[in-house]
C-alpha positions in Angstrom: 166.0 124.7 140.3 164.2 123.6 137.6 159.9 123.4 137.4 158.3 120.9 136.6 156.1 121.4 132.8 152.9 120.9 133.1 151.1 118.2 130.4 148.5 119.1 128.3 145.8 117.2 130.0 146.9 119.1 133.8 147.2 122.2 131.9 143.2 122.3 131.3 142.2 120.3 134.7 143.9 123.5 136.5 142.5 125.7 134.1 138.8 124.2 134.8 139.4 123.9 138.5 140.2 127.8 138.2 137.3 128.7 136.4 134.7 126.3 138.4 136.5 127.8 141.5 135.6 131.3 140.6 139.4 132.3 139.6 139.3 132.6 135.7 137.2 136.0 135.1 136.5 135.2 131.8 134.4 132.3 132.7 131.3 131.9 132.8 129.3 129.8 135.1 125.8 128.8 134.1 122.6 127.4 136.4 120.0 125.1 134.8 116.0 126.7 136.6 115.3 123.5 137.0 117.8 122.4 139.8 117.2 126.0 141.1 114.0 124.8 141.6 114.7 121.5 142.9 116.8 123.6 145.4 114.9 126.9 146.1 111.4 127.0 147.6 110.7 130.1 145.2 111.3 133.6 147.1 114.2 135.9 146.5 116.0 134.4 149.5 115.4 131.1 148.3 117.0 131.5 145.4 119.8 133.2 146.7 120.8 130.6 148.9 119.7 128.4 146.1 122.7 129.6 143.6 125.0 129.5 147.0 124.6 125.7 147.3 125.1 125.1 143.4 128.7 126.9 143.7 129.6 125.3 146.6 128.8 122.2 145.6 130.5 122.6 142.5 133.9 124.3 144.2 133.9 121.0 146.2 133.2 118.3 143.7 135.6 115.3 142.6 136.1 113.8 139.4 136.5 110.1 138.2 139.7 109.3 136.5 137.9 109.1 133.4 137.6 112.9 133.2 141.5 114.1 133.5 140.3 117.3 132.4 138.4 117.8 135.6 135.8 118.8 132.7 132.5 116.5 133.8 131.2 115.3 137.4 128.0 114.0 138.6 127.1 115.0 142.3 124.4 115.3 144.8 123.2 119.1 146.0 120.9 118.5 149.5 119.9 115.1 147.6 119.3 116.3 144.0 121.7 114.8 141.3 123.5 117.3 139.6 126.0 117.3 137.0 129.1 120.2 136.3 130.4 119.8 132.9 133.0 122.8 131.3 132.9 124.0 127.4 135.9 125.4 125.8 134.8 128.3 123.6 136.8 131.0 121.7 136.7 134.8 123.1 133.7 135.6 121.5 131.5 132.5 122.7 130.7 131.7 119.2 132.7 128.5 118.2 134.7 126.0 120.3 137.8 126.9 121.0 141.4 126.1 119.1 143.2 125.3 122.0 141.3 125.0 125.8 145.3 124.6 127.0 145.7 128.5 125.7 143.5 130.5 128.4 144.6 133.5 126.4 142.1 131.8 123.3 139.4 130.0 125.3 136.8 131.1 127.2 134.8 128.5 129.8 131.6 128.1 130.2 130.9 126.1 133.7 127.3 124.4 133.4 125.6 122.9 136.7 122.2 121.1 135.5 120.5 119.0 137.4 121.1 115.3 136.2 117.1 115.3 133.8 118.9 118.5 132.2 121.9 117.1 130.6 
């Protein structure tokens, strides 16, 4: 039986939903402070549970057909509008990367800002 190929455009949705999922351990995920502090009333615990909310949040979002990708969404965290956006980056982080459809050349970086950040 034959499987189905994967498009270009599917190829770096799964790849993004893998790395804003927690899956791809090359990624990176990023937190603005600010909608930490929108979310977090300031102690340790707070802020713990803070970060918890972002990644749940952002494991759960949906995207618009106008991001294919699965690369940009706005959403709401306990009433705060928040945004999750993915960069493609080569290993080292230092330029964008040649192909985000190659995981083996492009490294993620998963930004959740609240929606002033962006």
């Amino acid at each position: 039986m034959l499987v189905p190929t994967l498009n270009r455009t599917e190829t770096i949705a799964r790849l993004n939903d893998r790395a804003r999922h927690g899956l791809d351990r090359s990624a990176k995920v990023v937190m603005t402070s600010n909608l930490l502090a929108h979310l977090s009333d300031g102690t340790l615990p707070g802020q713990v549970m803070a970060q918890a909310k972002v990644m749940r949040a952002a494991r759960r979002c949906t995207f618009k057909p106008d991001s294919p990708e699965r690369d940009f969404a706005a959403l709401e965290i306990d009433g705060v509008p928040a945004f999750v956006k993915i960069d493609y980056f080569d290993p080292d982080l230092q330029f964008g990367s040649e192909d985000p459809a190659d995981a083996s050349v492009t490294r993620r970086v998963v930004t959740i800002m609240a929606r002033e950040d962006y």
